[in-house]
N, C-alpha and C positions, 0 to 999 in steps of 0.2 A: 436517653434517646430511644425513644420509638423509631423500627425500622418495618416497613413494607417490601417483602422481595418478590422482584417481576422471575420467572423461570420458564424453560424451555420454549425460544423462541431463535429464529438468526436474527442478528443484529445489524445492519447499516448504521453506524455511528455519526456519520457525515465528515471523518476526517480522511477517509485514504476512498479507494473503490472497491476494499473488500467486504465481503460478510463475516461475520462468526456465528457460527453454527451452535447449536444446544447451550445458548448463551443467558447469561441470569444478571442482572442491576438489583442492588438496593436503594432502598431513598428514605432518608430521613423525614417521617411525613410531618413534621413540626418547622423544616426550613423546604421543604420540597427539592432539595437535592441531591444529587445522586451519592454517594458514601463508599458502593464499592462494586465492581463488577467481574465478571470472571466465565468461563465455560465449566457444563458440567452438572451437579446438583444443586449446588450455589448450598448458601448459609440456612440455618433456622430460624426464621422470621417469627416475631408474633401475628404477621400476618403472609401471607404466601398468595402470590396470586398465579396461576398455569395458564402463559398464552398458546398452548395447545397448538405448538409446532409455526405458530404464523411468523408475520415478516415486522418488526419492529426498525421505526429510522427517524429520525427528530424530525419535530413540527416545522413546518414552514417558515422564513422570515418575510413577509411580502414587504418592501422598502415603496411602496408607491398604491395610497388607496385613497379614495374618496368616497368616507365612510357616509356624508349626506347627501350623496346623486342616487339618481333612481337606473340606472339602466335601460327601463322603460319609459322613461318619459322624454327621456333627447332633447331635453333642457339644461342641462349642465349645474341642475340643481339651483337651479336660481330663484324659480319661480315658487317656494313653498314658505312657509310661515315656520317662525325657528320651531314650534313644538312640535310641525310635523316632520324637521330633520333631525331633530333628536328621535323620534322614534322612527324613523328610518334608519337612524344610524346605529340603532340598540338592535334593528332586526339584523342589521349587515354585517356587523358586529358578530351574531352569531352566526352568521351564516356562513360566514371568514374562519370560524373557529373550526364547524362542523365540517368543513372541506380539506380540513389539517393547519390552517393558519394555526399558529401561539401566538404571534408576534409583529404587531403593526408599524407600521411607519404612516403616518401621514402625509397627507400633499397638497394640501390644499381642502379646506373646510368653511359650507358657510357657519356664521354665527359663532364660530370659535366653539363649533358646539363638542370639537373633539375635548377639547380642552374643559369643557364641564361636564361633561360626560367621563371624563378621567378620575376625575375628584370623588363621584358617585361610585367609580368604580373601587377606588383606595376603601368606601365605606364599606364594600360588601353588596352593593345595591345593582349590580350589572352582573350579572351570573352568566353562564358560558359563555363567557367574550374574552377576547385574547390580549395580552397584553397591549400596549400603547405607547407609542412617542408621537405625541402631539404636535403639528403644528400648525393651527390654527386659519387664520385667514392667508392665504397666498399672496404675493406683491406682484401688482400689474402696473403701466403704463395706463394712464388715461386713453380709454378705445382700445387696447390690449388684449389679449389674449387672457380671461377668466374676469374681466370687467363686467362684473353682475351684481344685482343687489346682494349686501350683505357677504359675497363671497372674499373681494380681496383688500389691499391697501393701494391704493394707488397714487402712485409715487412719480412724478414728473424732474426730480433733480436729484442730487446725490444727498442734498441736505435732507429733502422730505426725507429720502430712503433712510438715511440716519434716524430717522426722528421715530418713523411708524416700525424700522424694527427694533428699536429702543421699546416702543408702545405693544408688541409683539410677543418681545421679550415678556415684557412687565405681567403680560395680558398670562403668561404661563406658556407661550408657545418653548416646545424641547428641539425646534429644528425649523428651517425655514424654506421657504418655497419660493423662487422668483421665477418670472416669465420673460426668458431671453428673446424667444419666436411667437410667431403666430402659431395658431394650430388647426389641425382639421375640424374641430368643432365649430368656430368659432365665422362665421360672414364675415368676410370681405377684409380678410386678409390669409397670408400662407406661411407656409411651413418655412420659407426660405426669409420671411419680412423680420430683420430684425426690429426688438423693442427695447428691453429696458438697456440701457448704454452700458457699457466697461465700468464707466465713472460711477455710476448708480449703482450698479451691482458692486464693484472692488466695494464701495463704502458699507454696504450690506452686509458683504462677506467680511469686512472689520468688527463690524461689531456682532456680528454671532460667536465669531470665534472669540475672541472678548472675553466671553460667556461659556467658550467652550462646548458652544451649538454649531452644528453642521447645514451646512445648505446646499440644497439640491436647486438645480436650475432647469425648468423645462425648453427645453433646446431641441426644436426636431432638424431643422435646414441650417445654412450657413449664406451670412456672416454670422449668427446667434451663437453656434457648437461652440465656432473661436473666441467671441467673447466671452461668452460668458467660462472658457477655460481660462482667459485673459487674466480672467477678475478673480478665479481662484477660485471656485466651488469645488463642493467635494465629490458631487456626481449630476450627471449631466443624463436626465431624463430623455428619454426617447430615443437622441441621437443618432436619427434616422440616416442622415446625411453625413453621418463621419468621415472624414476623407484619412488617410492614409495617415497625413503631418499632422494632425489633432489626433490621431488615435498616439502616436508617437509622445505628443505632449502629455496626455493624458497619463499613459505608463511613467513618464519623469514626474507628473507631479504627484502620484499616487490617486488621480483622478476614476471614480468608479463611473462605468454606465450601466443605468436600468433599461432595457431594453424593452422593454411593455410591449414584447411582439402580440401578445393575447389581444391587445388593444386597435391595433392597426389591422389585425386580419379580419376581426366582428363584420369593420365594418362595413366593406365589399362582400363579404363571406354572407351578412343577411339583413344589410340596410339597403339593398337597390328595392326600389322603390316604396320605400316605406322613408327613408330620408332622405334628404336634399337630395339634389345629383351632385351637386358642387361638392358636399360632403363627403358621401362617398367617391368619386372622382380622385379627390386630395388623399385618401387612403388608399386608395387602389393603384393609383399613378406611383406609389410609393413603395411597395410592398416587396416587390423583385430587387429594388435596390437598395432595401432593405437587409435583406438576406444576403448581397453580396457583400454590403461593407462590413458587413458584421464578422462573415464569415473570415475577411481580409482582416479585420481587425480581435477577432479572437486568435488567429494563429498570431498575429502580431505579440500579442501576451495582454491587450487590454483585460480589467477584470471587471466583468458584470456581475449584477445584482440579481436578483429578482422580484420582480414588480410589475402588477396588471394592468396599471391603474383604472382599477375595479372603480364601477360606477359614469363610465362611459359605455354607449350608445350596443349594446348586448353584450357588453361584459361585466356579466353579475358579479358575485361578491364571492361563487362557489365556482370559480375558472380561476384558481392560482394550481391547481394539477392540469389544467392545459398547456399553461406556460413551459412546462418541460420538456414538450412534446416536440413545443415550435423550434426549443433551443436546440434539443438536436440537429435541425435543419440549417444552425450556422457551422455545422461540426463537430457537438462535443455530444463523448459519451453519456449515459445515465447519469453516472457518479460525477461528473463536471458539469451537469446541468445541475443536480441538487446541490453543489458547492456554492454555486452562485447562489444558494438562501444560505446553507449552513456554515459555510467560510466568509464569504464574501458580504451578504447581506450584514451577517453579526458585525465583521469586524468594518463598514462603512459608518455604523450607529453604534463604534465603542461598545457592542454587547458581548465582545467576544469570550469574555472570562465566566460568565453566564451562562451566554443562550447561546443558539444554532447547534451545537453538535452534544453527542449523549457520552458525554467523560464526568468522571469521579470529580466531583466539587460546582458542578453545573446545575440549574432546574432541569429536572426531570419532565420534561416538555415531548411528546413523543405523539407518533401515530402508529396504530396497527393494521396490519393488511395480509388480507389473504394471498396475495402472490407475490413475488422479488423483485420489487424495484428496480434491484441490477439489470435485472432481464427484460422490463418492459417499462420504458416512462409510463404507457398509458396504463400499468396496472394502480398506480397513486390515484386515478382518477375514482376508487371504489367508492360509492355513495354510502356503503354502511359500517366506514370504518371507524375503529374504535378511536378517540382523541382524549388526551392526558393532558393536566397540567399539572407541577410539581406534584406527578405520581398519580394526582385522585382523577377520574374517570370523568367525563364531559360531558361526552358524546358515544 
């Protein structure tokens, strides 16, 4: 076994809210994971690397991206040709990396391109891009919410819903996306309009789990939070509108929320008038009440995620260190804002024996930073920070 030892650096590990000071990791560079760690002068490596006093804390999990939108274009990714979302999705890819991402979740993808885009990546042929759970095309209602060419499945009864995430499955998607609500992208309908039925979704959520796949449900208003917690998902995307007796439910069924505040602020924050009014309007009208049910329902004990979902309307691909910022604004410290990637994100996507946090038998998945996380979410935000994957250097 070849070892690489990291030395002299504090450590945020992602598990409690402390640091360790003059702290050293090794990592097996043949599995990329970590083997042993400790304070002090650490071991004799055949390789040694010195982070010269900085702030080391595990990479990112973002549970909520859409690696083929443009940000810029306020299309919803619909209107491109698959070769130009695949290489949009190789740039975003990296640019998710470079900002401290490791570790993606999907949410919706045109042309399955996450999903062939993964394959490339298993060959070696996608360099700095972060790991992946794919899944593929999203499931809409006919007229629904992410109904655009090439983007979803659209599913009018519980049989189709059987059939296309059977087709889903097959196609290689690792996790599933359905549209409970409307949403603020979307003309002419809302945040509160529910779509895809209890019945449609429960059968959905049969057979992922099946398979031993998780599914996420984009659910921003209500009636949609309640069904689609009805029908059983495993987290409830946006959940802008949680009321009290759903956050309640949620906690009994071990239900997660991604809260994509990153997503909801862009877009009053610098869409007036550059898009719709309507559009911004439905985010805006939102935003205050946003921050309060969250806030009600984090002391409550719900557990969020984190997720941007990057590739909506000025929320690039390098805003998952903003997210931290917002979450303090429901309540929670530093070290409970980054839980929500390194506890909460791993263990929603089963990674948790892996990835999110930086312990002995994990990949070695990490960022480096010139000031202490502890002490300021906005220092994560450093444009020139160092990013690892099992140990070897990125970025």
């Amino acid at each position: 076994m070849t070892v690489k030892t990291f030395k002299n650096f504090t450590l945020f590990d992602g598990t409690n809210d402390k640091n360790e000071q003059n702290a050293w990791f090794s990592v097996d560079t043949a599995t990329g994971k970590l083997v042993d760690r400790g304070q002090g002068n650490g071991p004799d490596s055949a390789e040694t690397v010195d982070l010269n006093g900085q702030y080391v804390m595990p990479g990112f999990i973002n549970v909520h991206t859409h690696i083929t939108s443009n940000p810029n274009t306020f299309d919803g990714g619909f209107n491109v040709s698959e070769s130009e979302a695949a290489v949009f999705a190789f740039e975003n890819l990296q640019t998710l990396l470079k900002s401290g991402v490791t570790y993606i979740r999907e949410c919706g993808t045109s042309y399955d391109a996450d999903i062939k885009l993964k394959k490339l990546q298993k060959q070696g042929m996608l360099p700095k891009t972060p790991h992946m759970m794919t899944s593929g095309r999203a499931f809409s209602m006919t007229g629904g919410h992410g109904d655009g060419p090439h983007a979803a499945f659209l599913v009018d009864s519980p049989d189709e819903m059987r059939k296309s995430v059977r087709q889903g499955l097959k196609n290689g998607a690792e996790s599933i996306k359905m549209m409970a609500t409307g949403g603020v992208m979307t003309p002419g309908d809302f945040m509160d309009d529910p779509q895809l039925s209890v019945a449609e979704m429960s059968t959905g959520v049969e057979e992922a789990h099946h398979k031993g796949v998780i599914v996420a449900a984009h659910a921003e208003g209500n009636p949609g939070i309640k069904n689609a917690l009805d029908a059983g998902v495993d987290s409830i995307e946006h959940g802008f509108y949680l009321t009290k007796e759903e956050a309640e439910q949620a906690i009994k069924q071990g239900t997660y929320v991604t809260p994509t505040l990153i997503a909801e602020w862009t877009i009053p924050a610098f869409g007036k008038g550059v898009l719709p009014d309507w559009e911004v309007k439905k985010a805006e009208d939102a935003l205050d009440d946003t921050y309060a049910n969250f806030t009600r329902a984090f002391k409550q004990g719900v557990k969020f995620t984190c997720g941007t979902d990057a590739g909506t309307p000025f929320n690039g691909f390098d805003k998952t260190p903003d997210e931290f910022e917002l979450l303090t604004k429901v309540g929670m410290t530093p070290a409970e804002a980054y839980h929500c990637s390194t506890q909460n994100s791993a263990a929603l996507c089963g990674l948790q024996d892996d990835y999110g946090t930086l312990e002995v038998g994990k990949f070695a998945d990490f960022q480096v930073l010139k000031a202490d996380p502890l002490a300021d979410v906005k220092n994560v935000k450093q444009e020139d920070k160092q990013v690892f994957l099992g140990g070897e250097r990125q970025f």
